[in-house]
C-alpha positions in Angstrom: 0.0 0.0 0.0 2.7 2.5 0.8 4.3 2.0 -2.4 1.5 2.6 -4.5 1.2 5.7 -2.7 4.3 6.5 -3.3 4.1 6.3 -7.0 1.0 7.5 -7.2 2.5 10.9 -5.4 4.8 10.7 -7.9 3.0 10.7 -10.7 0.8 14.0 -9.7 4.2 15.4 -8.9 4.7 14.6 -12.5 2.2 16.1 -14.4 2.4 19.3 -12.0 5.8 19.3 -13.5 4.4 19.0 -16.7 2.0 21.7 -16.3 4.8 24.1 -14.7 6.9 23.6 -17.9 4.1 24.3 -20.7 3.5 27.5 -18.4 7.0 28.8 -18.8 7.5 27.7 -22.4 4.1 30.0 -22.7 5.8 32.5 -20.8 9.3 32.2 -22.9 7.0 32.6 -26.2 5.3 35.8 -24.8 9.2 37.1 -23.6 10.5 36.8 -27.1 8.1 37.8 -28.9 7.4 41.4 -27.9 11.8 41.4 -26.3 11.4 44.3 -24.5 14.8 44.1 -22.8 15.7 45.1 -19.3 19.3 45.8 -18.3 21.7 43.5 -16.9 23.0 46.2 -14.7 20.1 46.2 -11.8 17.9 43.3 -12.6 16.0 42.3 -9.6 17.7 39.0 -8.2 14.7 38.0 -6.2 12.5 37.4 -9.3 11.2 34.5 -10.6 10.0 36.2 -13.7 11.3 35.5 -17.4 12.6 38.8 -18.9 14.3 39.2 -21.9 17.9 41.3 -20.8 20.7 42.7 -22.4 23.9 44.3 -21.3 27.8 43.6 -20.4 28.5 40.7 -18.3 32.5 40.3 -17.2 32.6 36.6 -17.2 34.6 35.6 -14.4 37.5 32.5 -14.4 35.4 30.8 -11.7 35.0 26.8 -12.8 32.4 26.1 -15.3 29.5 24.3 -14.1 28.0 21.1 -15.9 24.3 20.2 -15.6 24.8 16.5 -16.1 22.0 14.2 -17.7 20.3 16.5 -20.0 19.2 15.5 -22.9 18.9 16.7 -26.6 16.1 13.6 -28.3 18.0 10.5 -28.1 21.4 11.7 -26.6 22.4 12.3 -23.4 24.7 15.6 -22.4 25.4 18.6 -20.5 24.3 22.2 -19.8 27.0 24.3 -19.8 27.1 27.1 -16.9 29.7 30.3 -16.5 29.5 32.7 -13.6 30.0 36.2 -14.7 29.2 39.5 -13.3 27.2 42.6 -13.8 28.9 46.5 -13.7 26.9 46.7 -10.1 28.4 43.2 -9.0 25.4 41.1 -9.4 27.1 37.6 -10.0 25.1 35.3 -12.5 25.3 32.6 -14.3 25.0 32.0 -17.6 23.5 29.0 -19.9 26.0 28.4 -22.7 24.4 25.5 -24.6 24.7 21.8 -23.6 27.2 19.4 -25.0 27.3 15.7 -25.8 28.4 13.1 -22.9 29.6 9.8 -25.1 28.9 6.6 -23.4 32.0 6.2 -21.8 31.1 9.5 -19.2 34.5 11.3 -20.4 33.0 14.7 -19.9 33.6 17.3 -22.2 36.2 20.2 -21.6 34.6 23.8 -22.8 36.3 26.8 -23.3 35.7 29.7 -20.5 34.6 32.7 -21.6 36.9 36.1 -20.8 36.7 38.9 -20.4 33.8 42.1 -20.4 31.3 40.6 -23.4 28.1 42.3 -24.5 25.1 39.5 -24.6 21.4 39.6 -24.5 19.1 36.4 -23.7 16.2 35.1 -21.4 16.4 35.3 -17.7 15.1 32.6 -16.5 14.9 29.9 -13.3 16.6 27.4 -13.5 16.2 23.7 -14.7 14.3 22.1 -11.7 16.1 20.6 -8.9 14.3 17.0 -9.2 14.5 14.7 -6.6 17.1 15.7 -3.9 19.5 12.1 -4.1 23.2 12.5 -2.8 24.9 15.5 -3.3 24.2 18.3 -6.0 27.9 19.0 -7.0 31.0 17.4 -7.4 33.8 19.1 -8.4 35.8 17.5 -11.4 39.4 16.8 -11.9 40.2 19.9 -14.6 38.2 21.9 -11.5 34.9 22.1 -13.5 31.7 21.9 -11.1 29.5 18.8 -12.2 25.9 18.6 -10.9 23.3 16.0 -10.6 20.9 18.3 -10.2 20.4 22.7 -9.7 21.0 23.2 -6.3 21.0 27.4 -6.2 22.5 27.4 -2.2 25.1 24.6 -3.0 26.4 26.4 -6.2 26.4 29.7 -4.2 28.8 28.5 -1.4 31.0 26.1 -4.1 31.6 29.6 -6.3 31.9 31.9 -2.8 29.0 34.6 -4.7 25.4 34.7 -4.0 23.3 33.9 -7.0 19.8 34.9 -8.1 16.8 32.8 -8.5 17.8 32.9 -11.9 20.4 31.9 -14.7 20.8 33.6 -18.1 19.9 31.2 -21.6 22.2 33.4 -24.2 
């Protein structure tokens, strides 16, 4: 009996999920179409809003994070993540792309950004945190950051800057 509670908990947390994700596409669709850009320099890091942004991040040499398990149809990769910072010294991270992981798990090694760059995307919460199981980051021999899931608090102590409740899809 408890275990078909259990699943059956499950699945309503699943189709929540479901209806939580349609919303935000929506809510994406709306963003881009009329991109009526706020600035970088300011945004409110309490939101939970998608707004389309633009301005000058300083990408910082901080490790780069991978989203592990993420997957693009049939294959199975990573999200990419770089910490930068606004002109005020709002740190945030930034989404940019995913990658392939080939079956053998030898993650991939991305170039860092540098520098002050000029970029413009969605703001955006982050990918769901999923089921809490072990710890959310590990960090990787070349000093990346891999994580099993978005953990917003354990990302903020691992790169020593608070971060919003929101990352930024280039």
């Amino acid at each position: 009996m408890l275990i078909e509670l259990a699943l059956l908990r499950l699945g309503f947390w699943q189709l929540s999920r479901a209806q939580e994700k349609q919303a935000q596409q929506q809510q994406a669709s709306e963003v881009l179409e009329k991109r009526q850009a706020i600035v970088l320099q300011g945004f409110d890091p309490t939101s939970h809003r998608i707004e389309w942004a633009q301005g000058e991040l300083r990408f910082l040499p901080a490790p780069l994070v991978l989203l592990d398990n993420q997957r693009r149809e049939q294959t199975v990769g990573v999200s990419v993540y770089q910490l930068a910072m606004s002109s005020d010294g709002q740190a945030l991270l930034v989404d940019l792309g995913w990658l392939p992981v080939p079956g053998n798990r030898q993650m991939p090694k991305p170039r860092a950004l540098e520098g002050l760059l000029s970029v413009q995307g969605l703001l955006m919460p982050p990918p769901s945190k999923g089921l809490a199981m072990g710890p959310a980051l590990t960090e990787q021999a070349d000093g990346s950051l891999l994580l099993t899931r978005f953990d917003n608090k354990a990302l903020s102590e691992s790169l020593a800057k608070p971060l919003p409740e929101r990352v930024l899809r280039l």
